[in-house]
Backbone bond lengths (Angstrom), bond angles and torsions (degrees), N, CA, C in turn:
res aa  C-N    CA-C-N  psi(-1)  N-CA   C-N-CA  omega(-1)  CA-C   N-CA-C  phi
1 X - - - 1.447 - - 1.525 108.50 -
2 X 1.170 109.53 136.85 1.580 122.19 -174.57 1.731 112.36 -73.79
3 X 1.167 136.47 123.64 1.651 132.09 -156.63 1.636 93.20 -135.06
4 X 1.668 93.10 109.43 1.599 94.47 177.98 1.680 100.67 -76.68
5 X 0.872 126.43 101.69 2.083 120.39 151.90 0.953 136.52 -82.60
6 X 1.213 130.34 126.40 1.317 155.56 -155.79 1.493 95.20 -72.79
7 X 1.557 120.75 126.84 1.847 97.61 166.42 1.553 122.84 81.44
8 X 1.482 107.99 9.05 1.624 118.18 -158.78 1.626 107.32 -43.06
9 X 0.873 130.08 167.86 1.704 130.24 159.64 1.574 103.81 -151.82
10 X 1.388 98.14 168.58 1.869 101.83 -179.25 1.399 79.92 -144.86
11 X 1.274 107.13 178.06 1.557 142.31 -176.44 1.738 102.60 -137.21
12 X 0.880 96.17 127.21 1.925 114.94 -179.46 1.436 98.98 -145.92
13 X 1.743 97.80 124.91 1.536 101.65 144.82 1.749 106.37 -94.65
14 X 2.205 91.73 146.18 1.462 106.73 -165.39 1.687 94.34 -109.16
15 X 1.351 110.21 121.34 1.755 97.37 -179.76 2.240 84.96 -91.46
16 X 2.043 81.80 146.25 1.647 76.31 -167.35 1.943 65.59 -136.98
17 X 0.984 102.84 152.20 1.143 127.61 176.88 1.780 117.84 -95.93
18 X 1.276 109.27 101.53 1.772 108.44 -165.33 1.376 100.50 -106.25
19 X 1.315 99.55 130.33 1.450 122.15 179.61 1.582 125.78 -45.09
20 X 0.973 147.84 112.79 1.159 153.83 -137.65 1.411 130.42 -132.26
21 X 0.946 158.58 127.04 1.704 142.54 164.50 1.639 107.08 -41.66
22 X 1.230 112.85 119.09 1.200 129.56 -172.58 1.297 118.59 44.61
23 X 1.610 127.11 51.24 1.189 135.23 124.30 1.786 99.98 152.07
24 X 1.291 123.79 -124.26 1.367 111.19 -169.97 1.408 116.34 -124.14
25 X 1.281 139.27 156.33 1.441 144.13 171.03 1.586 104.46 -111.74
26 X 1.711 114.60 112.30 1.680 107.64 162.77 1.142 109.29 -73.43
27 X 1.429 102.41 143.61 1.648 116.56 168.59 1.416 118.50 -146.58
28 X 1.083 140.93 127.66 1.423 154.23 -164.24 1.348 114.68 -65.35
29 X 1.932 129.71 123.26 1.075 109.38 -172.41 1.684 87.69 -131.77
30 X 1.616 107.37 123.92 1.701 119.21 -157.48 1.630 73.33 -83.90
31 X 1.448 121.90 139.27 1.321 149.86 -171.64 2.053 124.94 -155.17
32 X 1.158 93.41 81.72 1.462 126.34 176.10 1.689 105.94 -52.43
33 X 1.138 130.95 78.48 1.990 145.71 -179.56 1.931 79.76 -92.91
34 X 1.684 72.96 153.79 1.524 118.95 156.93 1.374 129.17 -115.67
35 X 0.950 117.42 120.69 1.525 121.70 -167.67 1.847 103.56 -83.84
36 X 1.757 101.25 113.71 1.254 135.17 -156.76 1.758 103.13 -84.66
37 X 0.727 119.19 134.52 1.889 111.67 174.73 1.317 98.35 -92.31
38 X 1.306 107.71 168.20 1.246 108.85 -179.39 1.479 154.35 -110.26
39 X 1.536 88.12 17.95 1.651 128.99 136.16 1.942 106.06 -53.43
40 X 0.856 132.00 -56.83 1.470 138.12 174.05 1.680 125.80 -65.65
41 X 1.453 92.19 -45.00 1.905 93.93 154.74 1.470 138.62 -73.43
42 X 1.622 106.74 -1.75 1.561 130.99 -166.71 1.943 76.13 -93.07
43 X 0.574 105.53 -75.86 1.619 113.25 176.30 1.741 121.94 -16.24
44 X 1.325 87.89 -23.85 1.884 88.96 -162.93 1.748 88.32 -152.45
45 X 1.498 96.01 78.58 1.289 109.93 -172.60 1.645 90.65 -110.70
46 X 1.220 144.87 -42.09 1.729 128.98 -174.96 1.755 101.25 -69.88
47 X 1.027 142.42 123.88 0.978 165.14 43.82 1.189 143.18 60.79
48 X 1.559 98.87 -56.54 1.518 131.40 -167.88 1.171 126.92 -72.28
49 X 1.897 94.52 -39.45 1.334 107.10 -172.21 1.735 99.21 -104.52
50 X 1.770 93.97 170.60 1.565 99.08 173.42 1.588 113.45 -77.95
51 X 1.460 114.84 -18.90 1.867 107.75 152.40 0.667 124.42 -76.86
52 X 1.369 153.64 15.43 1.649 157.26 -171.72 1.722 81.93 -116.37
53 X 1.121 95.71 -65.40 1.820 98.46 -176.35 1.169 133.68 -44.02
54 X 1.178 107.17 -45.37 1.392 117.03 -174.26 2.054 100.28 -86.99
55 X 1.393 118.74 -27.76 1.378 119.13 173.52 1.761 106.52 -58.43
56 X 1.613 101.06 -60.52 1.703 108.65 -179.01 1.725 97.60 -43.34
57 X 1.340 127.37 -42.01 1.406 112.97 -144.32 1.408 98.64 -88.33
58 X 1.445 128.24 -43.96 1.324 131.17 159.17 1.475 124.82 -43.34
59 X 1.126 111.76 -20.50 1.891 130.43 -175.81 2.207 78.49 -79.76
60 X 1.013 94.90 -54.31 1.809 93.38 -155.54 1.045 129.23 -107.68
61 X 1.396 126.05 -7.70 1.583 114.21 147.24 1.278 120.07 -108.62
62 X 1.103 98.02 161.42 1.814 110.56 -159.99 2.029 97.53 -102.00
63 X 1.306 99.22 -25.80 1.656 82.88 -178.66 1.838 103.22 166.12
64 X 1.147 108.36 153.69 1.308 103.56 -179.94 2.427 104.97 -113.19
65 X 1.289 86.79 108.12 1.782 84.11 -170.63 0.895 106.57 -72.84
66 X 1.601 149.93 -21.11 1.541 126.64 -169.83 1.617 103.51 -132.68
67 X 0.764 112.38 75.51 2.033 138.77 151.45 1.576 107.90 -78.08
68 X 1.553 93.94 116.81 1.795 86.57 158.02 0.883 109.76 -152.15
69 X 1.792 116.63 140.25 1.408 125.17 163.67 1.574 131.33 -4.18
70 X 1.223 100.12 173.51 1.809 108.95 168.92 1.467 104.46 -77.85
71 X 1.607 110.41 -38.79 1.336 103.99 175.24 1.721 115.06 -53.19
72 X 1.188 100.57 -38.95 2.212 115.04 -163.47 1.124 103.18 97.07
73 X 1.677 124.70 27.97 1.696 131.73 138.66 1.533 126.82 -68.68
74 X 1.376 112.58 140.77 1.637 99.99 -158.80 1.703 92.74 -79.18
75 X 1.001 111.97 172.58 1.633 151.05 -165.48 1.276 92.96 -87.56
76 X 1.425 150.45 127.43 1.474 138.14 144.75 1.991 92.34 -63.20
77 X 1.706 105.14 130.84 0.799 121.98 167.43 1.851 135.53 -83.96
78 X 1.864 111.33 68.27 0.840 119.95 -170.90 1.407 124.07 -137.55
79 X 1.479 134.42 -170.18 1.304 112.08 -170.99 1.172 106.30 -60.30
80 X 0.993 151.70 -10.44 1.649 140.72 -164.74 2.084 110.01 -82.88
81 X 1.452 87.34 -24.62 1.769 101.74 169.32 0.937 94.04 -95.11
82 X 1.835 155.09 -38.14 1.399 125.35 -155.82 1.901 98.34 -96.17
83 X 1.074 109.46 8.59 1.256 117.88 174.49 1.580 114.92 -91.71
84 X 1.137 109.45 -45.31 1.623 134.98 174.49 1.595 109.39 -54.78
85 X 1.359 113.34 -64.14 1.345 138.18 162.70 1.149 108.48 -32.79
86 X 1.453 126.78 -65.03 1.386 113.19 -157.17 1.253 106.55 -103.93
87 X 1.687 118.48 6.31 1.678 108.30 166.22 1.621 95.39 -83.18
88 X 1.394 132.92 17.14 1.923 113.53 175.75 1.586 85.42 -86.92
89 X 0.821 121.36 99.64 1.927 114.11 170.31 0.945 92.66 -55.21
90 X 1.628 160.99 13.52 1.812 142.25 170.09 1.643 95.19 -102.85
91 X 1.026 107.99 -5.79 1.960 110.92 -179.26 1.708 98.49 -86.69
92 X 1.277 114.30 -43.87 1.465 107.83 -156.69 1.977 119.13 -62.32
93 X 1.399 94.69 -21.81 1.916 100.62 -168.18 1.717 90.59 -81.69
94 X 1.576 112.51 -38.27 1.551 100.28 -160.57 1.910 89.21 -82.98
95 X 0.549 158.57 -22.23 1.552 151.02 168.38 0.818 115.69 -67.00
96 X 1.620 129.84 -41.68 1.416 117.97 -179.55 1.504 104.40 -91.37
97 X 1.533 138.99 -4.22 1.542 129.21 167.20 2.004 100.99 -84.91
98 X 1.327 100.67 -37.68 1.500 100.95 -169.21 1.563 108.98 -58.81
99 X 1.520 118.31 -16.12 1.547 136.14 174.24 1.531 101.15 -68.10
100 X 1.727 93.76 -67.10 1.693 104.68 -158.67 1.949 99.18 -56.73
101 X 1.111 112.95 -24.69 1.785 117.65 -160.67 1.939 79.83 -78.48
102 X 0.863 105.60 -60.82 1.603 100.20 -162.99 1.515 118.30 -43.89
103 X 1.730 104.86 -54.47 1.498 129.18 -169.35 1.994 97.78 -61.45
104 X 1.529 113.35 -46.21 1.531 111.17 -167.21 1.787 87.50 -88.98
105 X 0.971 142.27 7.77 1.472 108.12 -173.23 1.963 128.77 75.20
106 X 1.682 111.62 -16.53 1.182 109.35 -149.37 1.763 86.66 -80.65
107 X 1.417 105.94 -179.84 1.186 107.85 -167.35 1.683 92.37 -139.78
108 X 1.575 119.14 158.72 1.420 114.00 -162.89 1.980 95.53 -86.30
109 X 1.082 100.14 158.35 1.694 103.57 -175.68 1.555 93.36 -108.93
110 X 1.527 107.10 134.76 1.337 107.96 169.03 1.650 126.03 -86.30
């Protein structure tokens, strides 16, 4: 049975690829979205730029829960991380496709 919810959210792990000495290390970034109508995605139609980007991404995730330090202490999960987060410009493409993959259903082709 189909369940309209008010406020929806999902949980996605985002593999983001972190820059590395001689090339990259994946690492998983658990990323808590809200599912946007589409009255709200008409809204945050540029893309292109890193203000369109960073507007869409603030429109749609709600928070990232498991961040941790250098120590491996968790992150208080608040603007001060979603600020942090989205200045790694290598975070911003896999968050905003790891959204678009969820919202359309498509699946990656090998």
């Amino acid at each position: 049975m189909f369940k309209l919810k008010k406020n929806a959210t999902f949980l996605h792990d985002v593999p983001v690829q972190w820059p590395i000495d001689d090339g990259f290390e994946e690492v998983t970034l658990k990323t808590r979205y809200r599912v946007l109508d589409a009255e709200t995605l008409r809204m945050h139609d540029d893309l292109m730029s890193e203000q369109g980007q960073n507007a869409f991404l603030r429109a749609a995730i709600v928070g990232f829960p498991a961040v941790i330090d250098d120590d491996g202490q968790p992150v208080p999960d608040d603007a001060a991380l979603f600020d942090r987060i989205l200045g790694l410009t290598f975070c911003r493409v896999p968050l905003l496709r790891t959204y678009q993959t969820a919202m359309t259903g498509a699946r990656a082709k090998n």
